[in-house]
C-alpha positions in Angstrom: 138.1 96.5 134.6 141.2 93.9 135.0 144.2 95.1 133.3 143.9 92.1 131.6 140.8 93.8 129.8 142.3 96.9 129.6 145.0 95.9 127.4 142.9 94.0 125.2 140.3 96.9 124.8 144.0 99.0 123.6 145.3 96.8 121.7 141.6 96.4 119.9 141.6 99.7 119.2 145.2 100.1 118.2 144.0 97.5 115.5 141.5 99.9 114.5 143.6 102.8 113.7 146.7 102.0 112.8 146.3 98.5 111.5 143.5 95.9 110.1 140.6 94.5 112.5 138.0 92.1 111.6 134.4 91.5 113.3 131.4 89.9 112.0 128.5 92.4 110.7 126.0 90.6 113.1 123.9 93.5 113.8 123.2 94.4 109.5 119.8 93.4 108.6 118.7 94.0 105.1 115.5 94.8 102.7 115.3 93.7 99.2 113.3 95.6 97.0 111.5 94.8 93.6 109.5 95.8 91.6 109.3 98.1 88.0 108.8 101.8 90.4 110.7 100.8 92.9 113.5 103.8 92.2 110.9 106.2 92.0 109.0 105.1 94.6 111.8 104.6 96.6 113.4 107.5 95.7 110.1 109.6 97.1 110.0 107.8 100.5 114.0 108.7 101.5 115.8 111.8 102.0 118.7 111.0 99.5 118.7 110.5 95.7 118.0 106.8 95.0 117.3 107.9 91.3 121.1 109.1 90.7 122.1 105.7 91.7 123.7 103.2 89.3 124.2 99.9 89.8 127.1 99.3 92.5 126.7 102.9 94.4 125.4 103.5 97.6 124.2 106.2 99.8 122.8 106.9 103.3 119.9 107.9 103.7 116.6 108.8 106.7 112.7 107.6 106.3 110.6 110.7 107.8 107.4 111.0 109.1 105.1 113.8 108.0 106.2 116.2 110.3 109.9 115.6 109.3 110.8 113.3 112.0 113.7 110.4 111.8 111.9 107.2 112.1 114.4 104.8 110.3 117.5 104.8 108.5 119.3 102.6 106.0 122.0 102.2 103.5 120.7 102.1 99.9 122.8 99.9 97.3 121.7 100.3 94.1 121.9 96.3 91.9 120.8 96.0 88.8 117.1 94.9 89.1 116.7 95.3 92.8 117.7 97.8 95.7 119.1 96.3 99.0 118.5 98.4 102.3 121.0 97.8 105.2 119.8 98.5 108.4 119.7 97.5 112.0 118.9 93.8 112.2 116.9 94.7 115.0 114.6 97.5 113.2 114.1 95.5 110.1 110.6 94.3 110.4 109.3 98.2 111.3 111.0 99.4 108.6 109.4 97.1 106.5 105.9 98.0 107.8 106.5 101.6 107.9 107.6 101.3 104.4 105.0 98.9 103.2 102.1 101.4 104.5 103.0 103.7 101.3 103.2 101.0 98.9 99.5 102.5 97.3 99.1 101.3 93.1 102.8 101.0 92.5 104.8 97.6 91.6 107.2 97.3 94.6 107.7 94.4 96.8 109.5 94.5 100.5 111.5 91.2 101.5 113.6 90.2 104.1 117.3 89.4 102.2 119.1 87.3 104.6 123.3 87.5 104.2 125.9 87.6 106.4 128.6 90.0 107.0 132.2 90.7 107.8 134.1 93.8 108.6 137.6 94.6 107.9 138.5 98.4 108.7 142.2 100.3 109.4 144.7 102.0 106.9 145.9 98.3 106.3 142.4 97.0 105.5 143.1 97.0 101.9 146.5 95.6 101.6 145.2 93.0 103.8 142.1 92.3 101.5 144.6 92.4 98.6 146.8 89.2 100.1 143.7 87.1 99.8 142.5 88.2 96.3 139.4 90.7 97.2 140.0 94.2 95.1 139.8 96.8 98.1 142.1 99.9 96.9 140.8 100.1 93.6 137.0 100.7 94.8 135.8 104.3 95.5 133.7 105.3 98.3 130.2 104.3 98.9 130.7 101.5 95.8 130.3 97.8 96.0 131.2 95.4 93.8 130.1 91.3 93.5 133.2 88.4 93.3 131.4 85.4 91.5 134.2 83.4 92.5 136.3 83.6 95.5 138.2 80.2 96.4 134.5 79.2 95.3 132.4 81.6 97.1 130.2 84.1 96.0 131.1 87.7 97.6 130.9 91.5 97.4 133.0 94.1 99.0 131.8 97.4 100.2 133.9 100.5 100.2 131.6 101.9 103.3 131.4 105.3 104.9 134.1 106.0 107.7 135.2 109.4 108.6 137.7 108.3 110.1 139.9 104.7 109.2 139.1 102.9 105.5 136.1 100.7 106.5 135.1 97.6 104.2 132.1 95.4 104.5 131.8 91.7 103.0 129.0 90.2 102.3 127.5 86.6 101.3 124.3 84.7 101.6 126.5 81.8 102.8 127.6 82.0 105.9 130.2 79.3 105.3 131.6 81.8 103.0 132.4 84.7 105.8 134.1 81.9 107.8 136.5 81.3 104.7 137.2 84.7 104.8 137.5 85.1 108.8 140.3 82.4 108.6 141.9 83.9 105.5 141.6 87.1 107.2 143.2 86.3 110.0 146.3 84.7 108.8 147.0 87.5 107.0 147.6 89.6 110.0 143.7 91.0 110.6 143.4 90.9 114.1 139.4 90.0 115.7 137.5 92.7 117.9 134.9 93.0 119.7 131.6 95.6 120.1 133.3 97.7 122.3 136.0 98.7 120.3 133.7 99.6 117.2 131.6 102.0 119.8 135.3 103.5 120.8 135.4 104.0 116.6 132.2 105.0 116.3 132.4 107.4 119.7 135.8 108.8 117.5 134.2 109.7 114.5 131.0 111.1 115.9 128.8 109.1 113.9 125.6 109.1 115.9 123.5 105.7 116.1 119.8 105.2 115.4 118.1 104.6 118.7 120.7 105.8 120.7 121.6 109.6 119.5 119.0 109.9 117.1 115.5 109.5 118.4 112.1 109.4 116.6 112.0 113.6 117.5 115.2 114.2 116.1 114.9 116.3 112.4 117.6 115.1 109.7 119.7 118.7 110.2 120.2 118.3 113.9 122.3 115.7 113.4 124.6 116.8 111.1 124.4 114.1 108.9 124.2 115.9 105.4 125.3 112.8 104.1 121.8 111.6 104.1 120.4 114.5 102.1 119.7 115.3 99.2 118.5 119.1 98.3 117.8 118.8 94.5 115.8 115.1 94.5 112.2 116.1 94.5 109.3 115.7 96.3 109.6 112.9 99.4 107.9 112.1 102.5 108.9 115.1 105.5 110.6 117.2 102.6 108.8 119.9 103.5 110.3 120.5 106.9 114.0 120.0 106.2 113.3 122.7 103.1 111.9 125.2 105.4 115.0 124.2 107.7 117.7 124.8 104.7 115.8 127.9 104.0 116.0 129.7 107.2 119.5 128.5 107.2 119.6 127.3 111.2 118.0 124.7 113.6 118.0 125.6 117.5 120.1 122.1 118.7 123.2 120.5 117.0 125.1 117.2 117.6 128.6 117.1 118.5 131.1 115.5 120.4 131.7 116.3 124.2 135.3 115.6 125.7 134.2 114.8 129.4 136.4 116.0 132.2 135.3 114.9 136.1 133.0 111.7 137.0 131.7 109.6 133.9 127.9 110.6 133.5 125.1 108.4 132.3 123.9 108.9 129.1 120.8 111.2 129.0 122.3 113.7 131.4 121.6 117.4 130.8 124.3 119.0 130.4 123.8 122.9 131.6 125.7 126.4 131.2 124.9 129.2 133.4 122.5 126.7 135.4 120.4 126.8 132.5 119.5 123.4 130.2 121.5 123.6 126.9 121.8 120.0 125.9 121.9 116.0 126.6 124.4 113.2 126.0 123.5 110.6 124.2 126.4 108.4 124.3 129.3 108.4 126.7 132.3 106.1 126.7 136.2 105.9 128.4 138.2 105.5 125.6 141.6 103.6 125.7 143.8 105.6 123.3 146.6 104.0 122.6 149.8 105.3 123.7 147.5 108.0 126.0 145.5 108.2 128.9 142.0 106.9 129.0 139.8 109.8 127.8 136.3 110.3 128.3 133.9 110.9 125.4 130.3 112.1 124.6 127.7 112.5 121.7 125.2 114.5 122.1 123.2 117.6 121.5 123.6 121.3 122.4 121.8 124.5 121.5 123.6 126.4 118.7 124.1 129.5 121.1 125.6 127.7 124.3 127.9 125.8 121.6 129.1 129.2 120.2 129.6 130.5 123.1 131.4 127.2 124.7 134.7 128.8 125.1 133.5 131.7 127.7 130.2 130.3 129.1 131.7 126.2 130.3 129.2 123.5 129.8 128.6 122.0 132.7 127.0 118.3 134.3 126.8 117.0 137.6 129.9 115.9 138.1 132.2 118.0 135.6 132.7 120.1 132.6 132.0 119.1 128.8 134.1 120.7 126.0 133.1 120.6 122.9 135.5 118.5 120.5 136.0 118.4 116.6 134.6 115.0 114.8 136.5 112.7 114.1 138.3 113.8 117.3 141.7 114.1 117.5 143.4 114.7 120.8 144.5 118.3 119.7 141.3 119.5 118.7 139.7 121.3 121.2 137.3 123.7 120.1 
C-alpha cells in the first residue's frame, strides 16, 4: 500500500471516530410489506418482536429455518400501514422468496421498495446534521422519523444501531435528493469515505456480517447478537431451537473478536490451542488506528472452553497467536 493510501485510509477512519463521515448506503436493499396480517404474520416469521413496534421504531432481527438456522437478516421499521425490511441489496430477491414461501391464507404482500441512502456517522454526526436542518440529537435509538420537506425533498433519518460512534442513515426514493444532501453534507465539514474504512468500523465494533461471519449453519446465540431476539414474542419459525438453547443456558462456539499478532491470516483459518481445532476467522483486517500502529484484527468463532481458558492455553494459527479482545475493541482491552 502507497503511503499515499495509507494516510487516506487514517484519516478516513479518524473521520469515523472522532469526527463526521459520509458514504452512500449503496449496498441497503429493501422489502415493503402490506397487507391487514402483516404484523402478525410478520411478527411469527422473525426472531424479534414486530408486534411491539410502533410506527417509527425499529429492530434487528434473523429469518430461521426449521432447524433454527440463520438464513437472512433484516432491519424491521415499523410505518404506519406498511413494514420496510433493510437488507443486503444483494440478498433481497431470496429473502423475498424465502419469505413468500410462508405467505399460506394470510393478506401480505412482498415488494421490492427502491430508495436511496446516505450515511453520516461520528460523535459530530449530529451537530453536523443540525447545520443543515435534519433533527439528529433529539431522535432515540433504533427510531426514524420522515421530513416532508427538506429544501424540497422528501427524507427520513435513522437513529441506527452502532456500538460504537452515533451512526445515522438518510433515506429518499429520490436519488436527486441524497445528492442535495451529500453536497450540503460536505460543506458542513462531513468528510467522504470509502468501504474499507466502514469494514475497519465494523471490524471495531464486532458486528459480524451476513455472508461473511454468519453462515446459513450459524444458530442466532452463537453470534452474540441478542439484539435480534426476542424471548417473550410467541411462537415463530426455528423458535424452538434458540428456546432449548436459552434453556440450557450455553451453546458450544461463540463469536468474538481476535487481536492477531504474527503474519496476517486468510479468513477461514482455524485457529487451534494445544494443536487441537477450537475456532475459525471469519474476517481479518490491518487496521490503521489513528495516532497508533497498524493493528491486526479478527472476527470469528471459538469454543466456549478454549475462550475461557485463552489466558493460559494461547490460541494459536499458522503464522501467530490470537488474543481474544473486548467488542467494541479498544486498544486496552485485552481479555
Amino acid at each position: 500500500m502507497s503511503s499515499l493510501a495509507t494516510s487516506s485510509a487514517v484519516s478516513q477512519l479518524e473521520a469515523l471516530l472522532h469526527h463526521a463521515a459520509i458514504a452512500p448506503l449503496s449496498a441497503t436493499g429493501w422489502i415493503r410489506v402490506t397487507g391487514d396480517d402483516r404484523v402478525r404474520w410478520l411478527n411469527g416469521m422473525s426472531t424479534n418482536s414486530i408486534q411491539d413496534l410502533k410506527p417509527g421504531e425499529s429492530n434487528y432481527n434473523f429469518f430461521l429455518s426449521v432447524q433454527g438456522r440463520i438464513q437472512a437478516d433484516a432491519v424491521a421499521l415499523m410505518l404506519e400501514s406498511s413494514i420496510l425490511l433493510a437488507t443486503d441489496s444483494t440478498r433481497v430477491p431470496a429473502l423475498i422468496q424465502l419469505l413468500d414461501r410462508y405467505i399460506i391464507m394470510d393478506d401480505v404482500e412482498l415488494a421490492e421498495h427502491p430508495s436511496f441512502g446516505l450515511l453520516i456517522a461520528g460523535p459530530e454526526a449530529a451537530a453536523t446534521l443540525a447545520t443543515i436542518g435534519i433533527p439528529g440529537t433529539d431522535l432515540a435509538p433504533l427510531h426514524f422519523t420522515a421530513i416532508d420537506d427538506w429544501r424540497g425533498h422528501k427524507v427520513a433519518i435513522l437513529n441506527a444501531h452502532s456500538p460504537r460512534v452515533p451512526r445515522y442513515e438518510l433515506w429518499s426514493e429520490s436519488p436527486e435528493a441524497i445528492a442535495a444532501l451529500t453536497q450540503a453534507l460536505t460543506t458542513a465539514g462531513a468528510i467522504p469515505i470509502e468501504d474499507e474504512a466502514l469494514e475497519h468500523l465494523r471490524i471495531l465494533e464486532g458486528t459480524p456480517r451476513l455472508g461473511v461471519d454468519i453462515r446459513d449453519k450459524e444458530l442466532p446465540q452463537e453470534t452474540n447478537q441478542t439484539r435480534a431476539l426476542h424471548f417473550a414474542k410467541g411462537c415463530y419459525l426455528g423458535q424452538e431451537i434458540v428456546e432449548r438453547i436459552r434453556s440450557r443456558g450455553n451453546v458450544h462456539r461463540t463469536f468474538t473478536a481476535f487481536k492477531l499478532e504474527g503474519t496476517r491470516p486468510e479468513t477461514g483459518t482455524i485457529l487451534t490451542a494445544e494443536e487441537k481445532p477450537i475456532g475459525e476467522l471469519t474476517s481479518v483486517s490491518t487496521i490503521p488506528l489513528p495516532g497508533r500502529t497498524p493493528i491486526q484484527l479478527a472476527l470469528g468463532y471459538i469454543r466456549r472452553e478454549a475462550f475461557e481458558r485463552a489466558a493460559t492455553h494461547p490460541i494459536q494459527y499458522p503464522g501467530g497467536t490470537a488474543t481474544p479482545v473486548a467488542s467494541p475493541y479498544s486498544p486496552a482491552e485485552a481479555i
